[in-house]
C-alpha positions as CSV (number, residue, x, y, z in Angstrom):
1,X,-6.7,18.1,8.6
2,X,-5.4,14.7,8.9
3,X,-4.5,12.5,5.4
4,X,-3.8,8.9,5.1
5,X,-1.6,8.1,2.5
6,X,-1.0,4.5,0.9
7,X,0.9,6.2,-1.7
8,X,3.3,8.2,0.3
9,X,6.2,6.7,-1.2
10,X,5.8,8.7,-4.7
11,X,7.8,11.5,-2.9
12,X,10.5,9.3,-4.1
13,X,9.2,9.8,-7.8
14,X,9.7,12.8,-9.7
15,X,7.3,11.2,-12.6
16,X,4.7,10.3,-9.9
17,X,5.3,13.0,-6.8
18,X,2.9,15.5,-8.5
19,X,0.2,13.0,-6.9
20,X,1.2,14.1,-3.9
21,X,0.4,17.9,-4.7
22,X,-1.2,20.6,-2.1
23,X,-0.2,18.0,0.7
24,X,1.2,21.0,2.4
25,X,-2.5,22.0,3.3
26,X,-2.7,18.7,6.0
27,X,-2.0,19.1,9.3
28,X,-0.5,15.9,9.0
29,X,0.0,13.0,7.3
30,X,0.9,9.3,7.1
31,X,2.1,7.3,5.3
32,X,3.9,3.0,5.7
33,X,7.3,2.6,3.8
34,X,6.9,-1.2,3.9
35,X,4.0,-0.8,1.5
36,X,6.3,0.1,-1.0
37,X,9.5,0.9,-0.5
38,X,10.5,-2.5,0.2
39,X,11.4,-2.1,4.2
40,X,10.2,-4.9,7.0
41,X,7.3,-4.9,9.1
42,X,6.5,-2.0,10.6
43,X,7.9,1.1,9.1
44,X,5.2,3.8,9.9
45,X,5.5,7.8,8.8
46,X,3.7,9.9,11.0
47,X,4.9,13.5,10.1
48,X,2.9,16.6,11.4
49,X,2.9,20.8,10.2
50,X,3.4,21.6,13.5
51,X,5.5,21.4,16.4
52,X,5.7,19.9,19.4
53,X,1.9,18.1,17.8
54,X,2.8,14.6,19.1
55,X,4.7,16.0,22.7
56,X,1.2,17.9,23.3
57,X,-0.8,15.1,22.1
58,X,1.3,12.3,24.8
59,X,0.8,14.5,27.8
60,X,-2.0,13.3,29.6
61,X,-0.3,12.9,32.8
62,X,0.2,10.1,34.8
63,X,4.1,9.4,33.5
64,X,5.9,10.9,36.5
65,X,7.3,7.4,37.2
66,X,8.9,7.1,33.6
67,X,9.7,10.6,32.3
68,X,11.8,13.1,34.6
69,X,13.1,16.2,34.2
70,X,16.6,16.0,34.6
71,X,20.0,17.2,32.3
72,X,19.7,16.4,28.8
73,X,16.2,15.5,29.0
74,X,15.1,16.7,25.6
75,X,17.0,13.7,24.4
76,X,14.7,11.2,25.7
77,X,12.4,10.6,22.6
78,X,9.9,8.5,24.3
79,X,7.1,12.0,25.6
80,X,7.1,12.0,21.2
81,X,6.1,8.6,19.8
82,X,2.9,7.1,19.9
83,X,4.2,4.0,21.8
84,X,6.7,5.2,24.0
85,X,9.3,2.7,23.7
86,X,9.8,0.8,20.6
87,X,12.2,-0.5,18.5
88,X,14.2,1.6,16.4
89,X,11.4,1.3,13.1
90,X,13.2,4.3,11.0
91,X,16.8,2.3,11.3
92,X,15.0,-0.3,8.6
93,X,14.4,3.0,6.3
94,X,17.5,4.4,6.6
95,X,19.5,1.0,6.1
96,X,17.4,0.5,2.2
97,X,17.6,4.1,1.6
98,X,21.3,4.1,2.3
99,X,21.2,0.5,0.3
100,X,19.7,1.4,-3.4
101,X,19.8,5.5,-2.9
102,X,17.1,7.9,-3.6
103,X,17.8,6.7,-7.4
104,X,17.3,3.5,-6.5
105,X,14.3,3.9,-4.2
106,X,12.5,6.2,-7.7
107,X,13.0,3.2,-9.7
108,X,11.2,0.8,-7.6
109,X,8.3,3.1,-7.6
110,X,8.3,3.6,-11.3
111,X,8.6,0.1,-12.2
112,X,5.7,-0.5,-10.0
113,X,3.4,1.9,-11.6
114,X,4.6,0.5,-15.1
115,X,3.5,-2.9,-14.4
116,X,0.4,-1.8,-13.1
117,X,-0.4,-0.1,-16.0
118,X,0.8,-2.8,-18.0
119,X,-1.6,-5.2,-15.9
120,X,-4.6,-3.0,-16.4
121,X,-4.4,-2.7,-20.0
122,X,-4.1,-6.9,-20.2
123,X,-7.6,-6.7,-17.9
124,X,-8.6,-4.2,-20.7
125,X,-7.7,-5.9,-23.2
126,X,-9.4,-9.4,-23.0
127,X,-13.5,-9.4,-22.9
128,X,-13.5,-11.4,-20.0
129,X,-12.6,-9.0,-17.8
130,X,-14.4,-6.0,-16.2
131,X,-12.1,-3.0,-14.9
132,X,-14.1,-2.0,-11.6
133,X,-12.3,1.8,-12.2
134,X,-9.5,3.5,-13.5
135,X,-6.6,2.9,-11.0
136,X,-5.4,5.8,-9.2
137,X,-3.0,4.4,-7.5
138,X,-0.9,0.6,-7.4
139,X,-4.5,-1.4,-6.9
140,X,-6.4,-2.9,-9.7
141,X,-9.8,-4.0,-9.0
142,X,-11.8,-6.4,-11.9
143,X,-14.5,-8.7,-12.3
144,X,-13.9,-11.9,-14.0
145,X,-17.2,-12.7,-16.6
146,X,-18.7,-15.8,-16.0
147,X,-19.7,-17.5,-19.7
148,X,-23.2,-18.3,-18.3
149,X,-24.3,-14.9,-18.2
150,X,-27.5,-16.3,-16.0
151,X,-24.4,-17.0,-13.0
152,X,-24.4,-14.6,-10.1
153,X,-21.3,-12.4,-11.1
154,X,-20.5,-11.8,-7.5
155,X,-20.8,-15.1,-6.7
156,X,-18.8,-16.3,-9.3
157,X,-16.3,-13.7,-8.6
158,X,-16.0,-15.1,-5.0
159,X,-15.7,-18.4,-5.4
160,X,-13.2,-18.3,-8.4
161,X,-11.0,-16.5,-5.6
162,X,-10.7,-19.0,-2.8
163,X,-10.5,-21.7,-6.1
164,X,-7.2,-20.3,-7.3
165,X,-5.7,-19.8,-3.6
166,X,-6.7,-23.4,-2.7
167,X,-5.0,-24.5,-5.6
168,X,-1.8,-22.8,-4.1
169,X,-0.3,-21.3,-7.8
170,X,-1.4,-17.3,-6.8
171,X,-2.4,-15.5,-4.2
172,X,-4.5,-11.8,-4.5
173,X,-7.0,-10.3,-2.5
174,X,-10.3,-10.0,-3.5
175,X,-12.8,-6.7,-1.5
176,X,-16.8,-5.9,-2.0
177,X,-18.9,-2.5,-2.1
178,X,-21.3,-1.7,0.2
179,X,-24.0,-3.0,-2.8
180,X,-22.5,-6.5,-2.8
181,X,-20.0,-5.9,-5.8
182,X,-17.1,-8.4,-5.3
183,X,-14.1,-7.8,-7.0
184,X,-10.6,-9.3,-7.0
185,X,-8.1,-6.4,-6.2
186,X,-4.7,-7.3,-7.3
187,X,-1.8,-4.9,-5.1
188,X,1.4,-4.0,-6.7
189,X,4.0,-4.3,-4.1
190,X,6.0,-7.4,-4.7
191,X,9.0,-5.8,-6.5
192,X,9.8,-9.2,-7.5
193,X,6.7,-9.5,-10.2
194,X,7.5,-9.9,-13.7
195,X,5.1,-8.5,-16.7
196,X,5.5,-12.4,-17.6
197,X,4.4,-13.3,-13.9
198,X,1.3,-10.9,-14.6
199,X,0.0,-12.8,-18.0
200,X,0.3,-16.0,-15.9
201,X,-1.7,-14.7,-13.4
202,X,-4.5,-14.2,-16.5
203,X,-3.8,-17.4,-17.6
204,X,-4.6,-19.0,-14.3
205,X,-7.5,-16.6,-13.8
206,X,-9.0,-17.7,-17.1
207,X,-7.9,-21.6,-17.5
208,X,-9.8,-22.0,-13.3
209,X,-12.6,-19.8,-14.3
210,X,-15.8,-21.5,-16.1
């Protein structure tokens, strides 16, 4: 069993790690550190049950000319990574978790959650707002209400989107279901965002919106 994780980083939470529970069933797992643990572009977590998974899973011949067998061998890394030679990602990871600590890397995953929590009761809150579902995780997906009530929601939705990033004061992401439901989905991973930052961001929703 392979899992995909976008919320790996709660390992780093003991408030939030219990999410995380009976991951020791998967095979393997994966998980990106610069989602949320505040490291560059790309810091990738590919970590597997088993042994020797990603050395079995490389070996498909035809690197004779690149891998030998010769003394000290077992120290050439390349026969275990996906892309064979690469920069060195997990130096980015160690360098920040060296930098702010495990106590330091637990507080930028429980502020997070805090001001999304904080964000979703303010789309709650206000009766211009729809909560597409409770959030499981550090996305909050919502509907904006269109006055009109005869406007096409979705449409409405849309287009109040690429209004507010054309006006260059916010930028959030916006995704649909398969049934033509558009939604804007606002991602916590900015630790930089203020709870004041995030009642702007309804102010500018709401004074752009008709």
């Amino acid at each position: 069993m392979l899992m995909e994780l976008g919320g790996g980083a709660v390992l780093f939470s003991k408030k939030y790690q219990h999410l995380m529970d009976d991951i020791e069933n998967a095979d393997s797992f994966t998980f990106d550190a610069h989602k949320l643990l505040g490291t560059g572009l790309i810091t990738s977590f590919f970590l597997a049950k088993k042994d020797g998974v990603l050395k079995a899973a490389n070996s498909g011949g035809g690197s004779q000319y690149i891998f030998h067998d010769y003394e000290n061998s077992e120290f050439d890394l390349g026969p275990k990574s996906l892309q064979c030679g690469r920069k060195v990602d997990s130096l980015k990871f160690w360098l920040t978790w060296k930098s702010r600590g495990h106590t330091g890397l637990e507080t930028l995953i429980d502020e997070q959650y805090e001001k999304q929590i904080y964000f979703t009761n303010l789309i709650k809150e206000h009766p211009r707002f729809k909560l597409i579902q409770e959030p499981e995780y550090l996305n909050v997906c919502f509907q904006v209400l269109p006055e009109d009530q005869d406007v096409d929601v979705n449409k409405y939705n849309l287009d109040l989107r690429f209004k507010l990033v054309q006006s260059g004061k916010l930028m959030t992401n916006f995704s649909s279901f398969s049934d033509g439901t558009v939604f804007f989905r606002h991602i916590f991973a900015n630790h930089e965002t203020t709870k004041a930052d995030l009642v702007q961001l309804i102010e500018l929703i709401l004074s752009n919106s008709i």
